[in-house]
Structure formats: structure tokens, C-alpha cells
VOPAGU-2260 file (C-alpha; in pm, 1 decimal, decimal comma):
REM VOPAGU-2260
SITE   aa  ch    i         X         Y         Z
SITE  UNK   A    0    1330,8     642,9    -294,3
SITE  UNK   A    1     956,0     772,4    -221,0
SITE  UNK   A    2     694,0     673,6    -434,3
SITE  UNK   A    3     402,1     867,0    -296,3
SITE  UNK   A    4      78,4     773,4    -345,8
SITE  UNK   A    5    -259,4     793,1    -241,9
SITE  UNK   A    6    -564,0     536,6    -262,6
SITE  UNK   A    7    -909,2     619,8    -264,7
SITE  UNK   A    8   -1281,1     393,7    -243,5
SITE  UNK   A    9   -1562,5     504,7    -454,4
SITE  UNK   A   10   -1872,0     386,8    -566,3
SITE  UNK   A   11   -1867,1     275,4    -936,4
SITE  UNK   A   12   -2180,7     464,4    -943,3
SITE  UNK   A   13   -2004,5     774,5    -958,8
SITE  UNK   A   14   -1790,9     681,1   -1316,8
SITE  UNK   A   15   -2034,4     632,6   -1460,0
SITE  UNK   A   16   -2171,2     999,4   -1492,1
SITE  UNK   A   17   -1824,3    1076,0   -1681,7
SITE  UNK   A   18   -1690,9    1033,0   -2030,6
SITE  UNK   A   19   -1342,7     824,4   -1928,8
SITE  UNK   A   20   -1488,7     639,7   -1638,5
SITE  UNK   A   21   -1274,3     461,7   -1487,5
SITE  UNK   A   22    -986,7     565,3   -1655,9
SITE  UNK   A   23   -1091,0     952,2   -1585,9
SITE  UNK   A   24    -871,5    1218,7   -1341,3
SITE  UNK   A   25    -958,7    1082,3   -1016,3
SITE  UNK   A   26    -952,8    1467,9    -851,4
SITE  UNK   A   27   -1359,1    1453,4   -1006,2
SITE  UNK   A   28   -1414,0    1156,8    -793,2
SITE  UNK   A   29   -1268,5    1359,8    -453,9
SITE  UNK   A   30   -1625,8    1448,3    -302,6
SITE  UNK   A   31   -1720,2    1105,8    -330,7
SITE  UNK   A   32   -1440,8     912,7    -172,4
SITE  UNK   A   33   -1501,3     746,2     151,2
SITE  UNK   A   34   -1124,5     780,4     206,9
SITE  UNK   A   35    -774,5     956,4      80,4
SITE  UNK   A   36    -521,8     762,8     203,8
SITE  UNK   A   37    -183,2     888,3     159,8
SITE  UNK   A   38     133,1     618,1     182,7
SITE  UNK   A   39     443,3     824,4     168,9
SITE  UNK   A   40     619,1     478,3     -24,5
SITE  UNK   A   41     634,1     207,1    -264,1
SITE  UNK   A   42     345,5     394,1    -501,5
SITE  UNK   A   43     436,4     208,7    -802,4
SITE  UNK   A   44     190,3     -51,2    -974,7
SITE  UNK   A   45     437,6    -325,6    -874,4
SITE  UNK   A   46     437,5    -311,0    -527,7
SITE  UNK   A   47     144,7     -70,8    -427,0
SITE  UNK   A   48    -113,9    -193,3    -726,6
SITE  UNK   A   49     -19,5    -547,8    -582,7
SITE  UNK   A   50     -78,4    -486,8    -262,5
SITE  UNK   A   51    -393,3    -305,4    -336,6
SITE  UNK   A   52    -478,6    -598,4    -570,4
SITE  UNK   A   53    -402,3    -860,2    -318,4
SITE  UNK   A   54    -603,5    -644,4     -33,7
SITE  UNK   A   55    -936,4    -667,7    -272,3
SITE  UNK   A   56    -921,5   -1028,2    -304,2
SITE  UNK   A   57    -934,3   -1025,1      94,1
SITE  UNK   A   58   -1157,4    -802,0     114,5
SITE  UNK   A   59   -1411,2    -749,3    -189,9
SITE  UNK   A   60   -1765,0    -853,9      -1,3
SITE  UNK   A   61   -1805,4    -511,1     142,5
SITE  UNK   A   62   -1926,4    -196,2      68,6
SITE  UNK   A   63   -1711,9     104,2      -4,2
SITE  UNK   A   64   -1761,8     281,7     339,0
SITE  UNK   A   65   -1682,7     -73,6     527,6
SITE  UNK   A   66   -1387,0    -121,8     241,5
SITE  UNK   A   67   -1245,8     212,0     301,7
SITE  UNK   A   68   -1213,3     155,7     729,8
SITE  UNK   A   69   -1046,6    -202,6     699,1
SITE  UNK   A   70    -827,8     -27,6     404,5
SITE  UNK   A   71    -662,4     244,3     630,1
SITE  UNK   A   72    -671,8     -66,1     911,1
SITE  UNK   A   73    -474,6    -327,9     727,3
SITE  UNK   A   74    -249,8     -84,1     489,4
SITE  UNK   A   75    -153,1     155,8     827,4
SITE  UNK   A   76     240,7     215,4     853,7
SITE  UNK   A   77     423,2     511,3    1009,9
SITE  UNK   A   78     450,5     707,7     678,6
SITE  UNK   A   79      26,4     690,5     636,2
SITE  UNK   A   80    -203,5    1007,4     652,3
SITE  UNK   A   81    -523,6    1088,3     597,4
SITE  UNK   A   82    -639,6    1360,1     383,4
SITE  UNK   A   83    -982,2    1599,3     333,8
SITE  UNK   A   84    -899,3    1574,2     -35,3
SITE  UNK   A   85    -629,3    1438,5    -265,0
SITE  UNK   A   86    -554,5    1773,5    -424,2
SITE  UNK   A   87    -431,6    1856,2     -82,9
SITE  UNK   A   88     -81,6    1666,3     -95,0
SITE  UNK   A   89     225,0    1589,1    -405,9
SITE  UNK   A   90     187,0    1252,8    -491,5
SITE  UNK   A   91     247,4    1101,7    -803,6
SITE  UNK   A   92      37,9     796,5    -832,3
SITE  UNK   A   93    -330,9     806,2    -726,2
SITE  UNK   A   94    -505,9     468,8    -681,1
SITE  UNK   A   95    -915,7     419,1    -659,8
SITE  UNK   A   96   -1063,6     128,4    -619,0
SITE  UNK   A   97   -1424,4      71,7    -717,4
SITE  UNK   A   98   -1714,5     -31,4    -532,2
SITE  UNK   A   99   -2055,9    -111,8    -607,8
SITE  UNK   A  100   -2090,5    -443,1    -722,6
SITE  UNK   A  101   -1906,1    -654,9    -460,8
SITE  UNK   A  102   -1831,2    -893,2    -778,0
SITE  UNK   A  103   -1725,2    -671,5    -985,7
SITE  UNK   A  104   -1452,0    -453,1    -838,4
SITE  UNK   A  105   -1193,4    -283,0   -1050,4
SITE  UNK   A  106    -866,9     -74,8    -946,9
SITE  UNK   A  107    -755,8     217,1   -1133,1
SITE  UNK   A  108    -377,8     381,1   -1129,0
SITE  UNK   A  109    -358,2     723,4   -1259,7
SITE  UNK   A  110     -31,2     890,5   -1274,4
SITE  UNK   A  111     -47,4    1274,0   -1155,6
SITE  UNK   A  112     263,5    1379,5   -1275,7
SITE  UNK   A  113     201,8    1263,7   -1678,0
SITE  UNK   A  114    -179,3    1335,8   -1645,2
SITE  UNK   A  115    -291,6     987,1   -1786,6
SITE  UNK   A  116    -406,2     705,5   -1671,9
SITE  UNK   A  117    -202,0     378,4   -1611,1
SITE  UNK   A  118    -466,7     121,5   -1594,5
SITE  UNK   A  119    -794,1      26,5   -1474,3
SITE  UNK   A  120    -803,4    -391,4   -1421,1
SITE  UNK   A  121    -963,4    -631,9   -1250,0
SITE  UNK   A  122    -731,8    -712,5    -938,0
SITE  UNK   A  123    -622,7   -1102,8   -1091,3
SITE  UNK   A  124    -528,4    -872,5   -1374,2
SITE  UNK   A  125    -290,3    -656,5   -1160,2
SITE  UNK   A  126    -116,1    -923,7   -1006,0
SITE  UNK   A  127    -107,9   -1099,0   -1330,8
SITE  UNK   A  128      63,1    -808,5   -1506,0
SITE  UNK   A  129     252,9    -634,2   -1234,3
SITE  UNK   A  130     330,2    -871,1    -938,8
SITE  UNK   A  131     735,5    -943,5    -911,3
SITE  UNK   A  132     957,4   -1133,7    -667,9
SITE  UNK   A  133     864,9    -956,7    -353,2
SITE  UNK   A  134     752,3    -978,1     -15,2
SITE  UNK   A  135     379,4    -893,9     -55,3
SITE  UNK   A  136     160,6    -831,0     264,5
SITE  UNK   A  137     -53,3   -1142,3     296,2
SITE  UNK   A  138    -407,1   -1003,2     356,7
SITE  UNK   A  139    -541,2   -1308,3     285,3
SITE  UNK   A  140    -406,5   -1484,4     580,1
SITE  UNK   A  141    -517,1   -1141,9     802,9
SITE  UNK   A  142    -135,2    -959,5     781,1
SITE  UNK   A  143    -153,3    -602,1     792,4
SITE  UNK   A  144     127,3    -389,0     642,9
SITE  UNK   A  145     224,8    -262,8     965,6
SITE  UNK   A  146     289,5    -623,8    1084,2
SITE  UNK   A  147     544,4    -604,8     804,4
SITE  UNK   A  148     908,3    -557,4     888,4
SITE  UNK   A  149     991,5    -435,1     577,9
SITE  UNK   A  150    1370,7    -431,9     577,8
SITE  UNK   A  151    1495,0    -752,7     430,5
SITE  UNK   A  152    1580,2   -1058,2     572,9
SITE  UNK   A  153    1965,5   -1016,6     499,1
SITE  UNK   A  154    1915,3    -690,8     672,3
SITE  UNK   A  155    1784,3    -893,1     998,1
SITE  UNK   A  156    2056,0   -1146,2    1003,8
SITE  UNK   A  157    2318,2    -863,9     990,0
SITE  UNK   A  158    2158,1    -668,2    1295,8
SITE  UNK   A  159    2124,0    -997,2    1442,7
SITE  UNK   A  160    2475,9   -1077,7    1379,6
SITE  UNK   A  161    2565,6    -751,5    1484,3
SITE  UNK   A  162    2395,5    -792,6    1820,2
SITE  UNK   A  163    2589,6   -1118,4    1876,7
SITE  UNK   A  164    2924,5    -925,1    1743,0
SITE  UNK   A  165    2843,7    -687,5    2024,9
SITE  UNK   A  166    2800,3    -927,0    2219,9
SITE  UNK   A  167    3125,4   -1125,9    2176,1
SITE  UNK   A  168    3300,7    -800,3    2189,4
SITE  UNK   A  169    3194,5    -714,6    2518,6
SITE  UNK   A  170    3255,9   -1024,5    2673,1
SITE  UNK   A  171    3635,1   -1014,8    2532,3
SITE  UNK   A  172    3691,1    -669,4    2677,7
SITE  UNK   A  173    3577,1    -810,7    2989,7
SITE  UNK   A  174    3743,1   -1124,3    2969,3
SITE  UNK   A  175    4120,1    -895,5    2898,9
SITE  UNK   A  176    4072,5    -680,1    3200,4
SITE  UNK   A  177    4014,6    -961,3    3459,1
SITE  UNK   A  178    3633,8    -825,6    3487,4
SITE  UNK   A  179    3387,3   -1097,3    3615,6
SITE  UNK   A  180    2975,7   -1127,5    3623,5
């Protein structure tokens, strides 16, 4: 199942100029994103607020322009675009994180579809809350999410044991008609 989603970087600056803040409709924030990163899966706060969570520990020293870049770098997978603005695509969660103070940054989740906001947290707060038994990207240790083979590993030992089931196949079907190497 698709969880679309979409992450944007802005300056904290910026939220601070509204009632809600943080926690406000993340469209009003559109002409000030450095970035609207769609990911066409995994939007929910467990896996895509982790990952986002896990990224900003990684990668909080920088400003929002230099966050956004090694964003689209590290969280690139075939089923990433790039939009002009979020209005422009269906997606039902939008994540922003917030720049500005490179000690202070915060993450928002705002759910299109309801019209509300899910949370705005600190990222140990994310992970604290949201993180389950998965196979998180490490971004600490400089994995990108297109490194990521994100089948699971019982699906790789089956195509590898398929492989070799080929493999043994073949060689029997040689092996009963006399065939040689």
C-alpha cells in the first residue's frame, strides 16, 4: 500500500509570522520551501517521520538550502519527484522540517486528508514515540535510502534459493538427456 507523502525544509523564521506555527497548514509555508519532495511510499510517522527523524540527527549542522540538497541526495529512490509546489500532487501526509537554529530543529507531520496536524517534535521525540521494529536507513553511518534493498531478507533468501533451485533444475535436465558442459 502507498503512503504518499511529501517533505519540505523551511526556515523557522517563516512560523513564526502565523498563529499555529508549527503546527499550521504547511501549503502557507510553499513559497518558502527550499524543496517539495514527493516519496510515492511509506508516508506514515512510523517509518517516514523516523526516517526523517533519524536523517536530522545526521544532518542538523546545516542550513535549510544545504539541508534540503543532501535531503533529496540521501532519501532518493525510484518512486521520488520533485515538485514546484506541494499543492501540485495527492498526498496524504506532508512533512516540514525546520531550520534556523541548527540546535533547535523540529519536524512537523500534517495530515492532508483530515486537515490537522499530527505532530510537531523534536526528532529524539519522533523516534521515541514512533520508531518500531524496522529496517531504518542508517544516515548516520552515510546509507542513503536508495542503497536500501527494501524487500526483506526472507524475500532475498527465497530469490536466492530460487536461483540455486534453477540452478539444480537445469543441471538435472541436463544430466537426464546425456547433455554435457
Amino acid at each position: 500500500m502507498s503512503t504518499r507523502n511529501l517533505t519540505m525544509v523551511v526556515n523557522r523564521e517563516h512560523a513564526e509570522k502565523t498563529k499555529l506555527g508549527f503546527a499550521d497548514d504547511p501549503s502557507l509555508y510553499s513559497d518558502y520551501s527550499y524543496v517539495n519532495m514527493y516519496l510515492h511510499h511509506d508516508g506514515y510517522p512510523e517509518w517516514q517521520g523516523v526516517q526523517l527523524a533519524n536523517w536530522c540527527h545526521a544532518n542538523s549542522r546545516q542550513d535549510g538550502a544545504a539541508m534540503a540538497a543532501k535531503l533529496v541526495h540521501d532519501m532518493y529512490y525510484d518512486s521520488c519527484y520533485l515538485y514546484q509546489s506541494p499543492d501540485r500532487i495527492d498526498h496524504q501526509y506532508t512533512y516540514v522540517i525546520w531550520t534556523g537554529d541548527s540546535d533547535d530543529i523540529w519536524i512537523s507531520c500534517y495530515d492532508q486528508y483530515s486537515s490537522r496536524c499530527v505532530f510537531v517534535l523534536k526528532p529524539e521525540k519522533i523516534i521515541s514515540k514512533y520508531m518500531e521494529d524496522m529496517e531504518y536507513t542508517d544516515f548516520a553511518n552515510g546509507e542513503k535510502r536508495c542503497d536500501r534493498n527494501y524487500e526483506s531478507e526472507k524475500v532475498q533468501l527465497s530469490r536466492k534459493n530460487a536461483g540455486k533451485i534453477i540452478d539444480i533444475l537445469t543441471n538435472s535436465i541436463y544430466d537426464a538427456s546425456g547433455a554435457t558442459d
